[in-house]
N, C-alpha and C positions, 0 to 999 in steps of 0.2 A: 543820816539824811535820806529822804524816801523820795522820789520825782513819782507826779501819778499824772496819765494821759488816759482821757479818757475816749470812745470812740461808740459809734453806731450809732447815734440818736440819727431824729430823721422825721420825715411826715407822713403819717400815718392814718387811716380812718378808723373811729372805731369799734370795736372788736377785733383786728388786728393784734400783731406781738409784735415785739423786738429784742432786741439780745445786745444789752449793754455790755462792753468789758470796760476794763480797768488794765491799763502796763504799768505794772512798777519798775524802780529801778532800784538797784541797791542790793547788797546783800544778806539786810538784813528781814526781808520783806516778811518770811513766816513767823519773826516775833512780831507783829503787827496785829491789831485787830483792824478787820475793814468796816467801812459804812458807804453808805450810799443815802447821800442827802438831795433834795431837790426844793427849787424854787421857781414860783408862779410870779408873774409879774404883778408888782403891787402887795405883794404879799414877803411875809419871813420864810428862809431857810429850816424845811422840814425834814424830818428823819423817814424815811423810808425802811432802809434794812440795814442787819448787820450784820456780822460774821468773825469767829472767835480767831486766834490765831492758826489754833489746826483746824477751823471747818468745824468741826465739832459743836459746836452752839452757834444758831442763830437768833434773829430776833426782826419781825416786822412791824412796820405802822398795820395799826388797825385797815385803816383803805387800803390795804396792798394784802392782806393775805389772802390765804388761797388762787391771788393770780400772779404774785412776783415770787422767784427764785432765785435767793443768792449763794454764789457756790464760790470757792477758790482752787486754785492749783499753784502750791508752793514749790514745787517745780517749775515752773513755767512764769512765777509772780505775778500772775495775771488774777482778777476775781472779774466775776460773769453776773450779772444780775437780767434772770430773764423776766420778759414783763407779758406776760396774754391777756386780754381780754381787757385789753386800754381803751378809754374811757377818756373824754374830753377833759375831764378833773385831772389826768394825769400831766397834762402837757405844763413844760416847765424846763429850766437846767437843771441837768443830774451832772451831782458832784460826787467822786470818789475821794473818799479821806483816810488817812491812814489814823491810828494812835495809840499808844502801848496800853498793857493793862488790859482788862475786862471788857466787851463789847457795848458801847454806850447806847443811849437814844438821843444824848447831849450832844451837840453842836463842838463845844466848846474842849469838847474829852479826846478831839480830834487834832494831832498834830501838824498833818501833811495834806493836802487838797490839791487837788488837780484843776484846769481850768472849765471845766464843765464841756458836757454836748446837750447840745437840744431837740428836745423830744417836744413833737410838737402832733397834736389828735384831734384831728375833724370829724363831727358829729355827721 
């Protein structure tokens, strides 16, 4: 069993950044692989980023490269997803999800989700 809290989001303008984390619980957090999903209102639950169990491999949405960075520290159970150069497309809740196995872009490949924070970007 994983608990995931998710914190930082907030309002922004932009071009701006902000610095998602993620708290897990549990001990068994570094066999996990992490993601980071978000959702726009009116719209589906999309894939942003991901991250293997050791950090080692990641994987972004198209609209987020080169300005989101997702990292962990399996010490700490925490993973970080930093966001620059946000853009009013960004705004939305960000979900952190845990789930074993290989790093998805699926939704569904994700066992444990946190309750979201909102990131919210004024043009």
């Amino acid at each position: 069993q994983v608990q995931l809290v998710e914190s930082g989001g907030g309002l922004v303008q932009a071009g701006d950044s902000l610095r998602l984390s993620c708290a897990a619980s549990g001990r068994t957090f570094s066999s996990y692989a992490m993601g980071w999903f978000r959702q726009a209102p009116g719209k589906e639950r999309e894939f942003v980023a991901a991250i293997s169990w050791s950090g080692g491999m990641t994987n972004y949405a198209d609209s987020v490269k080169g300005r989101f960075t997702i990292s962990r520290d399996n010490a700490r159970n925490t993973v970080v997803l930093q966001m620059n150069s946000l853009n009013p497309e960004d705004t939305g809740v960000y979900y952190c999800a845990a789930g074993r196995g290989y790093i998805s872009t699926a939704s569904n490949r994700y066992d444990y989700w946190g309750q979201g924070t909102q990131v919210t970007v004024s043009s």
